[in-house]
C-alpha positions as a Python dict, from the first residue, in 0.01 Angstrom:
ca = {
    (1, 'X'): (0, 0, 0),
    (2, 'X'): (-101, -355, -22),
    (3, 'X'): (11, -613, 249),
    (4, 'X'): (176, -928, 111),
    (5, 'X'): (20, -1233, 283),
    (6, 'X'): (208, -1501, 118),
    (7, 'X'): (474, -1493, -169),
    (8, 'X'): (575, -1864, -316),
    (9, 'X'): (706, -2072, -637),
    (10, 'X'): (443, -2267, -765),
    (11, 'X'): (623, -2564, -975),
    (12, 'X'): (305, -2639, -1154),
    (13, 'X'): (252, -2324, -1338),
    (14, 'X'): (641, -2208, -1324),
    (15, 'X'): (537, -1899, -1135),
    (16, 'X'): (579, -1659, -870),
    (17, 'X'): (244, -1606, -688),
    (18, 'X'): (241, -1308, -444),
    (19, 'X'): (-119, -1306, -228),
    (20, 'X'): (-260, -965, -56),
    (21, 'X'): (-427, -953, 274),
    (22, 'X'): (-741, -847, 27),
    (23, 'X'): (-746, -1141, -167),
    (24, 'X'): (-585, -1020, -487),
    (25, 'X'): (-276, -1184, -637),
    (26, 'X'): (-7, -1133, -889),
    (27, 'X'): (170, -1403, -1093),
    (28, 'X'): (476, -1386, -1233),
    (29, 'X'): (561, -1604, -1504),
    (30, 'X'): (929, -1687, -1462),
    (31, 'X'): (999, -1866, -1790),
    (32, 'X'): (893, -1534, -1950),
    (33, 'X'): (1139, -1332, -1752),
    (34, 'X'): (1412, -1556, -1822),
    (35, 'X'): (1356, -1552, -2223),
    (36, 'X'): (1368, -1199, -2207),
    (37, 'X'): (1653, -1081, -1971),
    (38, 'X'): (1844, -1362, -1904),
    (39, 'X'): (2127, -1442, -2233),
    (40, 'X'): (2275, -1727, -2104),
    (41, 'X'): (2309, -2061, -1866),
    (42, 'X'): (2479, -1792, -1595),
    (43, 'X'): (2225, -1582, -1548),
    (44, 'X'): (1980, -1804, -1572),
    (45, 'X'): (2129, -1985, -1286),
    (46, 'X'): (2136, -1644, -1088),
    (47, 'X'): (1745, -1568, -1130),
    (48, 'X'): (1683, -1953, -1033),
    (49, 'X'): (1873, -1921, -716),
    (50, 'X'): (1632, -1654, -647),
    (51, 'X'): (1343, -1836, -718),
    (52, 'X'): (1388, -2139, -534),
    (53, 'X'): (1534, -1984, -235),
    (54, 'X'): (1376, -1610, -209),
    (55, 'X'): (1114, -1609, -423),
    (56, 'X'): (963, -1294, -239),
    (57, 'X'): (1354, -1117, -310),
    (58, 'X'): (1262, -1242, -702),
    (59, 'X'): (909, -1081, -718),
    (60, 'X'): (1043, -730, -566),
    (61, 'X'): (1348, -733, -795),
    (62, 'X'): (1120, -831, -1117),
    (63, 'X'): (865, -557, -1015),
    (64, 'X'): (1078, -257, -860),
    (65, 'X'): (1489, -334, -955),
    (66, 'X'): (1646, -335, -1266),
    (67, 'X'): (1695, -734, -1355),
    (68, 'X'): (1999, -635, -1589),
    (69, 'X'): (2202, -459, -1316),
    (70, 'X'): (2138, -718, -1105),
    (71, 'X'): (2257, -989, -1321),
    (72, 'X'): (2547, -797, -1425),
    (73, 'X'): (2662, -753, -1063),
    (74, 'X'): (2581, -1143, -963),
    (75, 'X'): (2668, -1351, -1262),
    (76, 'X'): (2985, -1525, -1214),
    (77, 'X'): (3084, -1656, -1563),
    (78, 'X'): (3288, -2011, -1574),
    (79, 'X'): (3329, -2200, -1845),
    (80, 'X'): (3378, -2544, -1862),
    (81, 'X'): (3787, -2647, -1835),
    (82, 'X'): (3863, -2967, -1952),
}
Protein backbone atom coordinates (compact mmCIF):
# COMPACT_ATOMS: atom_id res chain seq x y z
CA UNK A 1 0.00 0.00 0.00
CA UNK A 2 1.15 3.38 -0.96
CA UNK A 3 1.83 6.12 1.75
CA UNK A 4 0.07 9.44 1.14
CA UNK A 5 2.60 12.28 1.62
CA UNK A 6 0.46 15.17 0.93
CA UNK A 7 -3.27 15.41 -0.24
CA UNK A 8 -4.46 19.21 -1.29
CA UNK A 9 -6.97 21.41 -3.58
CA UNK A 10 -5.13 22.98 -6.13
CA UNK A 11 -7.40 26.15 -7.28
CA UNK A 12 -5.48 26.44 -10.46
CA UNK A 13 -6.29 23.23 -12.08
CA UNK A 14 -9.70 22.61 -9.94
CA UNK A 15 -8.19 19.42 -8.59
CA UNK A 16 -7.49 17.12 -5.91
CA UNK A 17 -3.77 16.17 -5.96
CA UNK A 18 -2.85 13.24 -3.64
CA UNK A 19 1.33 12.77 -3.54
CA UNK A 20 3.02 9.21 -2.50
CA UNK A 21 6.09 8.90 -0.46
CA UNK A 22 7.43 7.40 -4.08
CA UNK A 23 6.83 10.30 -5.99
CA UNK A 24 3.71 9.28 -7.88
CA UNK A 25 0.49 11.30 -7.77
CA UNK A 26 -3.14 11.13 -8.58
CA UNK A 27 -5.39 14.02 -9.67
CA UNK A 28 -8.73 14.25 -9.36
CA UNK A 29 -10.58 16.50 -11.45
CA UNK A 30 -13.43 17.81 -9.32
CA UNK A 31 -15.48 19.65 -11.96
CA UNK A 32 -15.74 16.20 -13.61
CA UNK A 33 -17.08 14.54 -10.53
CA UNK A 34 -19.53 17.13 -9.95
CA UNK A 35 -21.06 16.96 -13.70
CA UNK A 36 -21.47 13.48 -13.23
CA UNK A 37 -22.86 12.72 -9.69
CA UNK A 38 -23.86 15.76 -8.38
CA UNK A 39 -27.85 16.90 -9.88
CA UNK A 40 -28.16 19.94 -8.25
CA UNK A 41 -26.89 23.32 -6.27
CA UNK A 42 -27.29 20.90 -2.88
CA UNK A 43 -25.11 18.49 -3.58
CA UNK A 44 -22.87 20.36 -5.16
CA UNK A 45 -22.53 22.38 -2.09
CA UNK A 46 -21.97 19.03 -0.08
CA UNK A 47 -18.91 17.75 -2.33
CA UNK A 48 -17.46 21.49 -2.08
CA UNK A 49 -17.55 21.46 1.64
CA UNK A 50 -15.43 18.50 1.23
CA UNK A 51 -13.09 19.92 -0.95
CA UNK A 52 -12.23 22.99 0.64
CA UNK A 53 -12.16 21.68 4.06
CA UNK A 54 -11.08 17.77 3.80
CA UNK A 55 -9.91 17.39 0.65
CA UNK A 56 -8.03 14.09 1.73
CA UNK A 57 -11.95 12.84 3.19
CA UNK A 58 -12.97 13.92 -0.76
CA UNK A 59 -10.20 11.85 -2.52
CA UNK A 60 -10.98 8.57 -0.28
CA UNK A 61 -14.75 8.98 -0.76
CA UNK A 62 -14.30 9.61 -4.75
CA UNK A 63 -11.89 6.57 -4.92
CA UNK A 64 -13.28 3.90 -2.30
CA UNK A 65 -17.20 5.20 -1.15
CA UNK A 66 -20.10 5.38 -3.06
CA UNK A 67 -20.53 9.40 -3.89
CA UNK A 68 -24.42 8.80 -4.33
CA UNK A 69 -24.98 7.35 -0.83
CA UNK A 70 -23.10 9.85 0.48
CA UNK A 71 -24.90 12.68 -1.00
CA UNK A 72 -28.12 11.15 -0.32
CA UNK A 73 -27.34 10.91 3.41
CA UNK A 74 -25.72 14.67 3.58
CA UNK A 75 -27.73 16.82 1.27
CA UNK A 76 -30.02 18.97 3.13
CA UNK A 77 -32.47 20.36 0.50
CA UNK A 78 -33.89 24.16 1.15
CA UNK A 79 -35.39 26.06 -1.14
CA UNK A 80 -35.51 29.53 -1.30
CA UNK A 81 -38.78 31.10 0.87
CA UNK A 82 -39.66 34.35 0.00
Amino acid sequence: MKTIKSCEFNMDTGCVELRFQDGSMISIDCTAVENEVADNLYERSELDYLIYNDPLAYADLIMNGDVEAYLNAVTEYKPYEN
